[in-house]
Structures are given as structure tokens and as C-alpha cells.
C-alpha positions as CSV (number, residue, x, y, z in Angstrom):
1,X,0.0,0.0,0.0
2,X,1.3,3.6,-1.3
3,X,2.0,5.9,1.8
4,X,0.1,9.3,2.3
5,X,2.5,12.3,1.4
6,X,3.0,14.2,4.1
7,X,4.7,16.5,2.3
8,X,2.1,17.6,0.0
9,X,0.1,20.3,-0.3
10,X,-3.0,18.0,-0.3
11,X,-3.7,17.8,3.1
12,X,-3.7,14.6,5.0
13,X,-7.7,14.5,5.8
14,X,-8.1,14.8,2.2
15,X,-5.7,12.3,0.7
16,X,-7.7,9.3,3.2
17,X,-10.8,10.4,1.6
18,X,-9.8,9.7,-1.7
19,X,-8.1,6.3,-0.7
20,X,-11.4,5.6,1.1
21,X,-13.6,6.7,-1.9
22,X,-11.5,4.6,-4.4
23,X,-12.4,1.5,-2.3
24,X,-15.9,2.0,-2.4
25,X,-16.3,3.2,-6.4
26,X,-13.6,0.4,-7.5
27,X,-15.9,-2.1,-5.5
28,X,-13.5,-3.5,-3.6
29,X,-15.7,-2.5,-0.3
30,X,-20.1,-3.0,-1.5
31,X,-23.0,-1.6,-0.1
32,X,-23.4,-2.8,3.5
33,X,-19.7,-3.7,3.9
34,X,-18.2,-2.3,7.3
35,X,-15.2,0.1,6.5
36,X,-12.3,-0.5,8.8
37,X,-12.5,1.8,12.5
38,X,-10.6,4.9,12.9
39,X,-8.1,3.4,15.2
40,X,-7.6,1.0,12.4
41,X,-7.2,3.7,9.9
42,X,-5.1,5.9,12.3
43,X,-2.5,2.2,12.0
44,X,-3.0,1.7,8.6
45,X,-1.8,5.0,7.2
46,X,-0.4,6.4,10.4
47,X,-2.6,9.6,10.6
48,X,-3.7,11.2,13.7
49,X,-7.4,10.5,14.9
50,X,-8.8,13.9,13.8
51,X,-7.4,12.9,10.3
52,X,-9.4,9.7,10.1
53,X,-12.6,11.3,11.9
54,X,-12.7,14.4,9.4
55,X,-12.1,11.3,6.4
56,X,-15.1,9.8,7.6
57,X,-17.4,12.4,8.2
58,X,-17.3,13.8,4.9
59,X,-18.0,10.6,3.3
60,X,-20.8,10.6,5.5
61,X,-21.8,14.3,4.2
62,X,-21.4,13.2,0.9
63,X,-23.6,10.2,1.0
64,X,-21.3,7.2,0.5
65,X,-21.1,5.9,3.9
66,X,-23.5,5.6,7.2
67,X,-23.2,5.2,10.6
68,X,-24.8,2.9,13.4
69,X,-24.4,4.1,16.6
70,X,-22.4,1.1,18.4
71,X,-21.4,-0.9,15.5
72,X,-19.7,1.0,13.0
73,X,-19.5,3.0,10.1
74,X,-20.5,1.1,6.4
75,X,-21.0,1.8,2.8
76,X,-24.0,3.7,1.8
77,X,-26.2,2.1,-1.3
78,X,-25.5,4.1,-4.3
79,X,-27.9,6.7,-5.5
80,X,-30.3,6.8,-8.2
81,X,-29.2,9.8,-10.4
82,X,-32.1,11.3,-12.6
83,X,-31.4,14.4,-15.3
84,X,-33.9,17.0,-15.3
85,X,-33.2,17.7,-18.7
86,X,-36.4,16.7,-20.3
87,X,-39.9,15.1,-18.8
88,X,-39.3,11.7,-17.1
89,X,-41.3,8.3,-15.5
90,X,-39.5,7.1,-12.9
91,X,-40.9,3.9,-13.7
92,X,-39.4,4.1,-17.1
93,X,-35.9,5.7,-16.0
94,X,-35.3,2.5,-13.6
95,X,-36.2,-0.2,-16.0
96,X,-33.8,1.3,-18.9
97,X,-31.0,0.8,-15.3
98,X,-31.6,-2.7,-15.5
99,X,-33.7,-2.1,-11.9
100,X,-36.9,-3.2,-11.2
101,X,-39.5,-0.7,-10.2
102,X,-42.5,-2.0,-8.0
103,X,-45.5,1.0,-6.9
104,X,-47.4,-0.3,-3.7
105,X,-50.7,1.8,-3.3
106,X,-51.8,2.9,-0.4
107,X,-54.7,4.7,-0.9
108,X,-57.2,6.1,-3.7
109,X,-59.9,8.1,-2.7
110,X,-61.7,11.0,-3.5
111,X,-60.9,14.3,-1.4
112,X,-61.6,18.1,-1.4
113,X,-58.3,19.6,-2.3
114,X,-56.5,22.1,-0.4
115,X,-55.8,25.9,-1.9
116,X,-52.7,25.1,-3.2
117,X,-53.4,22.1,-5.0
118,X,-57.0,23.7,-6.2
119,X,-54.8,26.3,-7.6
120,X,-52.3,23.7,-9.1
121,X,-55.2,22.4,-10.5
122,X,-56.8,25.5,-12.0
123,X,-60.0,24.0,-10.0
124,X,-63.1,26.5,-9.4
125,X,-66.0,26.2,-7.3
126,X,-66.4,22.8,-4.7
127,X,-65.0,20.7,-7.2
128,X,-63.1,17.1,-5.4
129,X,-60.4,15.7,-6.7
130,X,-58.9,11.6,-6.8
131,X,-55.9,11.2,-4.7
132,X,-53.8,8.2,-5.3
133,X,-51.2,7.9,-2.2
134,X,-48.1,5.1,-3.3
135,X,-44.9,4.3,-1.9
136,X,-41.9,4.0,-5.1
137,X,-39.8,1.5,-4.6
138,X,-36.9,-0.1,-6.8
139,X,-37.1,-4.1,-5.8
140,X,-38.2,-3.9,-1.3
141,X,-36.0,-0.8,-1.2
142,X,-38.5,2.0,-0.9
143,X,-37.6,5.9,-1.9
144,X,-40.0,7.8,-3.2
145,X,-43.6,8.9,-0.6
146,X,-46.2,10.1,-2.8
147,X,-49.4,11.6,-3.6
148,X,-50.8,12.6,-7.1
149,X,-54.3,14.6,-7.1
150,X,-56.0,14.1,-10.1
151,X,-59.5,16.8,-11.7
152,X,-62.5,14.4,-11.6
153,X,-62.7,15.1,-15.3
154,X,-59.7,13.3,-16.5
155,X,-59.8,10.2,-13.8
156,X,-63.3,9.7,-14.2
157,X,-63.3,6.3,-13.1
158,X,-60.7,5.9,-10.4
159,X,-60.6,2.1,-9.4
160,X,-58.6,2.0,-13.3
161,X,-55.7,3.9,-10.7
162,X,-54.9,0.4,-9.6
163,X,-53.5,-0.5,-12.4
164,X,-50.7,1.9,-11.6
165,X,-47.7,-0.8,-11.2
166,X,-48.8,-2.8,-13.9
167,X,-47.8,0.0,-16.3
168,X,-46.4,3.2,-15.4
169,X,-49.4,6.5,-14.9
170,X,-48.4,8.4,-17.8
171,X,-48.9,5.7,-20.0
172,X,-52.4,4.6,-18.2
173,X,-53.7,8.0,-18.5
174,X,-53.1,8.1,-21.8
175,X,-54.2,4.1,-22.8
176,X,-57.3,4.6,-20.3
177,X,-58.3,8.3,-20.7
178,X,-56.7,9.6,-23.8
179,X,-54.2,12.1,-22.3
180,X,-51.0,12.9,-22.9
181,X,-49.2,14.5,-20.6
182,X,-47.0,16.9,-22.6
183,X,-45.0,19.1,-19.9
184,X,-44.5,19.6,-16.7
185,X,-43.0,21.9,-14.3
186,X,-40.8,20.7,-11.1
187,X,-40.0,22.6,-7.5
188,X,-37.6,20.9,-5.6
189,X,-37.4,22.0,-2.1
190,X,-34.9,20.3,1.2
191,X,-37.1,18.9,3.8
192,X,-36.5,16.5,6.9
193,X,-38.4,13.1,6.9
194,X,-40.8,13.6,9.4
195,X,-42.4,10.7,11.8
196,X,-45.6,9.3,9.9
197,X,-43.1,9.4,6.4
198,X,-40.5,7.2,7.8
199,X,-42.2,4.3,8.6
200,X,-42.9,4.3,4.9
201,X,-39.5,5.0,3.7
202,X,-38.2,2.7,6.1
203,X,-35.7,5.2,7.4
204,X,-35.5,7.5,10.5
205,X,-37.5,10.5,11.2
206,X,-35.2,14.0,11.1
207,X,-33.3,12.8,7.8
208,X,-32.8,14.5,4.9
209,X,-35.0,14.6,1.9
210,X,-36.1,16.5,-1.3
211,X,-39.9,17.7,-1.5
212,X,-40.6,18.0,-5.1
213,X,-43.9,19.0,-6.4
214,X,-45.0,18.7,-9.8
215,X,-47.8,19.9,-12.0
216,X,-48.7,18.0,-15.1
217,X,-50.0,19.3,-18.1
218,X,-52.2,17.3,-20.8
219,X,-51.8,18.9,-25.1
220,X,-54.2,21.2,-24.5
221,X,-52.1,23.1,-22.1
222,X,-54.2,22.0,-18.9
223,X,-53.1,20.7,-15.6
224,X,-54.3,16.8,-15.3
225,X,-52.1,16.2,-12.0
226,X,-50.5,17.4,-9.0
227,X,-47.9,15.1,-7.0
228,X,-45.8,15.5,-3.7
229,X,-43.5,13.6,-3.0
230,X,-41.1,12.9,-0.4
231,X,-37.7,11.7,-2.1
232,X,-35.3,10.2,0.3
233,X,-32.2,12.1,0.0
234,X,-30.0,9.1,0.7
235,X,-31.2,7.3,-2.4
236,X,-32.0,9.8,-5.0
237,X,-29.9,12.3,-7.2
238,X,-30.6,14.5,-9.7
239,X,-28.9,16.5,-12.0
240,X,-29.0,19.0,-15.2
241,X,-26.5,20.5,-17.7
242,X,-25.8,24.0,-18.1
243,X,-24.5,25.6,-21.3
């Protein structure tokens, strides 16, 4: 094993990390593997203990490892990266990854919308709206919380929602109720996963995660659905291009 350079401008902290990082991207440590401690680090590359502490911790930051209080410190699952670049399906995105995307419904029921999604909408009067509440998964690995809210007019008969799973929602609501969804526009705000969320998501309350809203809108130019959903931030990534 190549010796850190103490004599390099890189400082030592920073050198670990990458030695660290190379392990886990070259696969040599997998998801779930335990990384060695930092008194074994503090042996292996004779650092001080705030060297290997500070190499940890920012792989922590960064995503690629976790910590259990007691046992250790492992390797973080990698993240599912999605470019904002154009209109996506989740669904879609994950099967062309080789993974295998699985929707578990929760709920489907009709509800008087609140103002914002009424608004969302472009809803007047008392009008109720079909909610369909589903937990995203790839495989038993839940990520994705969500609720899409849905005009009566274009989910007339909501028990076809089921099928949701089967195929992916765009592609229902366009095979059952002849719409296309043509657009959309995307707000992506940082939340923390609160209580009633995490026993869905299967992770603990207080962790980070994205709230992303989105409004959906059919060839006419209309919105035909709202959905908020609660991405886990350990599991989810996404990026765009600038130019």
C-alpha cells in the first residue's frame, strides 16, 4: 500500500478520503460492507485520529457511507441519479438501469383539495379531486412517498388507478383516458423526513430529503395532475446540464 505524502500540499484528511472513496467506487468495499475503524485507519496510514474522523465524516456528508451508533461506520447504497433535462417516469428511467421498479398503493380516494393544489389544478367552485397515495420503490427498497391529485374530469373512473404498477401513470392516463401529458414543471425544495413518512420510507425520522412537487399538463395546455412527494435524499440524485 502507497504511503500518504506528508509532504504535499494536499492535506492529509483529504488524501484518506480519496483512498477511502477509491475503495468503495472500485468495488473492492459493496454496499453494506463495514469500513475498517478509525483506530484502524489511524494504524494503517499512520494519521492522527482527527485525520481519520474528518475522512469519515465527509463521506458521511457526501452520502457514501453511514453510521450505526455502536457498530460501526458502512458503505451507503448508491444513489439513483435522474437528469432533469427533459420530462421523465420514474418507472421508465429505472427499467432502462436494469432495476426493477415496484408502486405499492396505499390509498385512492376522492378528497376536497386544499388551496394550493386547487390552484395547481386550475379548480373553481367545490370541485373534489382523486388522490392516489403510493410508496416508489426499486425491488423492497423504498424511496420515493407520494401523492398525485388528479381533476375528476380526466380520472373519471378511479378504481382504473390500480392498475398503476402494472404500467407506469403516464402511460395509463393516456391508454385509459386519452391524455398525454406533454410538460411539466418541477419545484424541488430540502425537507426533513418527518415521523408518519419514515415508517414508509423505512428510514428515521429528522433525515434529509427532497420535497418535489409537480404539475402536469395534458396537449391542451391544462393541468391533469398534482404530486408531492417525499424523495429520500439518501437514495436519490438529480442533475442537469448547463450551457
Amino acid at each position: 500500500m502507497k504511503p500518504l505524502q506528508t509532504d504535499s500540499v494536499i492535506p492529509l484528511y483529504h488524501q484518506l478520503k480519496d483512498r477511502l472513496k477509491k475503495s468503495i467506487e472500485s468495488g473492492q468495499w459493496k454496499p453494506g460492507d463495514q469500513i475498517p475503524s478509525e483506530n484502524q485507519l489511524m494504524n494503517e496510514y499512520n494519521v492522527s485520529r482527527n485525520t481519520a474522523k474528518k475522512s469519515i465524516e465527509e463521506l458521511v456528508q457526501d452520502g457514501l457511507l453511514y453510521r450505526i451508533q455502536g457498530k460501526g461506520t458502512f458503505v451507503a447504497k448508491p444513489k439513483l441519479q435522474q437528469s432533469l433535462m427533459s420530462l421523465y417516469s420514474f418507472s421508465k428511467v429505472f427499467k432502462e438501469k436494469g432495476l426493477v421498479p415496484k408502486d405499492i398503493i396505499l390509498e385512492i380516494r376522492e378528497v376536497k383539495p386544499s388551496p394550493e393544489i386547487k390552484a395547481e389544478l386550475q379548480l373553481s367552485g367545490d370541485e373534489t379531486v382523486i388522490e392516489m397515495k403510493r410508496l416508489r420503490c426499486v425491488g423492497d427498497d423504498p424511496f420515493t412517498l407520494e401523492s398525485s391529485f388528479f381533476p375528476k374530469m380526466v380520472v373519471p373512473e378511479m378504481e382504473q388507478l390500480k392498475r398503476v404498477g402494472e404500467t407506469s401513470l403516464y402511460d395509463l392516463l393516456e391508454q385509459e383516458f386519452n391524455i398525454i401529458v406533454t410538460k411539466a414543471r418541477e419545484v424541488f425544495e430540502p425537507v426533513l423526513i418527518r415521523e408518519e413518512e419514515s415508517k414508509y420510507l423505512q428510514t428515521t425520522a429528522g433525515k434529509p430529503a427532497l420535497l418535489l412537487e409537480r404539475t402536469a399538463f395534458g396537449a391542451n395546455g391544462l393541468p391533469v395532475e398534482f404530486c408531492r412527494s417525499i424523495v429520500r435524499g439518501d437514495r436519490c440524485r438529480f442533475y442537469t446540464e448547463l450551457t
